[in-house]
N, C-alpha and C positions, 0 to 999 in steps of 0.2 A: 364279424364272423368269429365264433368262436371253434379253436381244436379241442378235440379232444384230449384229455390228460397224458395219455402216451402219446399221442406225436410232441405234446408239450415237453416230457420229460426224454424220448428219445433226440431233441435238437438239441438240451439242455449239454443232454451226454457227447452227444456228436459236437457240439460245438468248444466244449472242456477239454475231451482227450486227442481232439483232430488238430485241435491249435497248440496244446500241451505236446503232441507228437511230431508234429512240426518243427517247433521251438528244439525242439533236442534233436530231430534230422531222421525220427523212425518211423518207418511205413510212410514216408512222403508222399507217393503216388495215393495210397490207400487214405489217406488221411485229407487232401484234398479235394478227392473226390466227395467223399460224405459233406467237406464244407461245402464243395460246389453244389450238392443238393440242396443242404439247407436252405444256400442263399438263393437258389433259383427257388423254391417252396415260398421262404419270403418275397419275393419280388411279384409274386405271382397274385400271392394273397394280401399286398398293402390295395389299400386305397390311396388313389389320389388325389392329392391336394399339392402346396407349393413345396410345402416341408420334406413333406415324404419324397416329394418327386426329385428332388436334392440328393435326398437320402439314396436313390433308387441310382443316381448316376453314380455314387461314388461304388454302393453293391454293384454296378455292373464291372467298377473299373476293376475293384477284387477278382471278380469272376473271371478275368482275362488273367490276373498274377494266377488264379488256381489251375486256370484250363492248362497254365506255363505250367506249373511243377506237374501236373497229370503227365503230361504227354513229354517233356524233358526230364522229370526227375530233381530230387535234391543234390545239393551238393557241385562241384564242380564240371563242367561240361568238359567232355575230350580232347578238346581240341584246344582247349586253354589250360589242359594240363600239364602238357609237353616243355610249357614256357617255364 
């Protein structure tokens, strides 16, 4: 299956400034979210075989750290900042 050249260059982008934005702690939620597309976009459109299917467990276990920062946010949670 091949994509076409823009969805190729927009995961390029989304996966450069989504992890780059991450890395420095800005637009957390926002930033997550686009990887969380990407990675479900790939998971969708591998093929399986033993390789990928490896490959597809460790993209799932990502997808649970992003689903995290989506719905918690960056940064220090509340309730451990009083300490």
């Amino acid at each position: 299956m091949r994509l076409p050249w823009l969805i190729a260059f927009l995961v390029i982008v989304i996966e450069s400034l989504g992890s780059l934005a991450l890395l420095i702690g800005f637009a957390t939620r926002l930033s997550a979210l686009g990887l969380i597309t990407v990675m479900v976009g790939a998971i969708l459109t591998s093929h399986e075989t033993l390789m990928i299917s490896l490959k597809l467990i460790r993209a799932k276990k990502w997808l649970i750290v992003k689903q995290t920062l989506v719905l918690k946010g960056g940064g220090l949670n509340k309730e451990y900042s009083s300490r």
